[in-house]
C-alpha positions in Angstrom: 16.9 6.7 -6.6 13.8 6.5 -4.3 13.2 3.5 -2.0 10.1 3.1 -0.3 10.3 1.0 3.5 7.1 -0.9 4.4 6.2 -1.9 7.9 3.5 -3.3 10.0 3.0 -6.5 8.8 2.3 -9.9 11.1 -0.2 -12.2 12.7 -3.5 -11.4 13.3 -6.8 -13.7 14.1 -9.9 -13.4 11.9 -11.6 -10.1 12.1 -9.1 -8.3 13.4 -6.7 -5.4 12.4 -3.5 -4.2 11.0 -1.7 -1.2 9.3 0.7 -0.9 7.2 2.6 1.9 6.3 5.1 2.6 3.7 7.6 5.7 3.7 9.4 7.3 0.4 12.7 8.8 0.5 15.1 10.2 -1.9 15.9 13.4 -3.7 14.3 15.5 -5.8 11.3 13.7 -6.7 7.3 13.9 -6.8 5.1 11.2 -6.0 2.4 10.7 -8.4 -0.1 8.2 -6.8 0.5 5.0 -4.3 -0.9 2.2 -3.8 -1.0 -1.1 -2.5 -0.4 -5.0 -3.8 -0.9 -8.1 -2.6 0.6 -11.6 -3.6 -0.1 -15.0 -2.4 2.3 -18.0 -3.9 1.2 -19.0 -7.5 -1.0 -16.3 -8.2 -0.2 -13.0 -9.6 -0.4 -9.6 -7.7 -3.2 -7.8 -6.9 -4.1 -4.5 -6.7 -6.1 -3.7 -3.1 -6.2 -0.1 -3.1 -4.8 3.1 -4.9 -4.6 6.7 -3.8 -4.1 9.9 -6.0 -3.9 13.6 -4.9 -5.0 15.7 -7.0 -4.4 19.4 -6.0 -6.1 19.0 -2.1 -8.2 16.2 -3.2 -7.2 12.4 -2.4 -9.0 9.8 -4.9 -8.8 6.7 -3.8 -10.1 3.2 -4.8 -10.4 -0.7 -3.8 -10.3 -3.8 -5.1 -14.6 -4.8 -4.3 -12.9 -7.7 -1.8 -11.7 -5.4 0.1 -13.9 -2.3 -0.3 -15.5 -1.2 3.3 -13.2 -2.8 5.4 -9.7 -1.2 4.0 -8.7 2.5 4.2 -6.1 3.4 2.3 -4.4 7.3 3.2 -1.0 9.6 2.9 0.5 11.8 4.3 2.2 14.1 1.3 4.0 16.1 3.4 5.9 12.8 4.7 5.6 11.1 1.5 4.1 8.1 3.5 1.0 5.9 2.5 -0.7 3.7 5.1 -3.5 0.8 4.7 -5.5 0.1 7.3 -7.0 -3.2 7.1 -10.4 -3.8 9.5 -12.1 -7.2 9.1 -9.5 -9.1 8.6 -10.2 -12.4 7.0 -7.7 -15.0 6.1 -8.1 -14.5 2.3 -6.4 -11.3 3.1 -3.2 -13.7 4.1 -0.2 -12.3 1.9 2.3 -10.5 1.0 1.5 -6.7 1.1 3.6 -4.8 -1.3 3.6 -0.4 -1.6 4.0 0.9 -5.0 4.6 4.7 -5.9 4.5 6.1 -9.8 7.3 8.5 -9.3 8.3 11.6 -11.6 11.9 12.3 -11.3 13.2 14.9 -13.7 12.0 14.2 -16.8 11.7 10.3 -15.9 8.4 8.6 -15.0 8.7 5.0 -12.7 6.9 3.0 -10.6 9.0 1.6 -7.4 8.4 -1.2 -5.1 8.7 -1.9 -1.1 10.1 -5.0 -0.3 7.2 -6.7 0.5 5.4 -7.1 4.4 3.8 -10.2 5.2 0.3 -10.2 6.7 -1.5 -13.3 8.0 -4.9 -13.8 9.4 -5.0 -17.1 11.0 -6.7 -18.2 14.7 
């Protein structure tokens, strides 16, 4: 089993900043890519921002709300991803949720955090 534990979540005013991280442990697995969701109540999630490695290259890319003022990164060797969120506005109020597509074994599966909430508010 591999869990992944977000943090970094909370209150921030308009145009500030936040980042979140999100750590995977377990045995014997290989991350294939990361990324990071986002859910407000009544709507579905979203995908913000994605990150593959591919040999020594990262590839990355955002949802456009969120393109130039979000940075998504890893570390592989920690099997951590991080999101670092500039600008924040208060459409960016929501639940912030990590996702890794994990091979283990022969068995391919995407696994969740447990969600971190971020708010923009003054």
């Amino acid at each position: 089993q591999v869990q992944l534990v977000e943090s970094g979540g909370g209150l921030v005013q308009p145009g500030g900043s936040l980042r979140l991280s999100c750590a995977a442990s377990g045995s014997e697995f290989t991350i294939l890519s990361m990324g990071w969701y986002r859910q407000v109540p009544g709507k579905q999630r979203e995908l913000v921002a994605a990150i593959q490695t591919v040999g020594v290259t990262n590839y990355v890319d955002y949802v456009p709300s969120v393109r130039g003022r979000f940075t998504i990164s890893r570390d592989n060797a920690e099997n951590t991803v991080y999101l670092l969120m500039n600008s924040l506005k208060p459409e960016d109020t929501a639940v912030y949720y990590c996702n890794a597509d994990v091979q283990k074994g022969l068995l391919r599966r995407p696994y969740w955090g447990q969600g971190t909430q971020v708010t923009v508010s003054s």
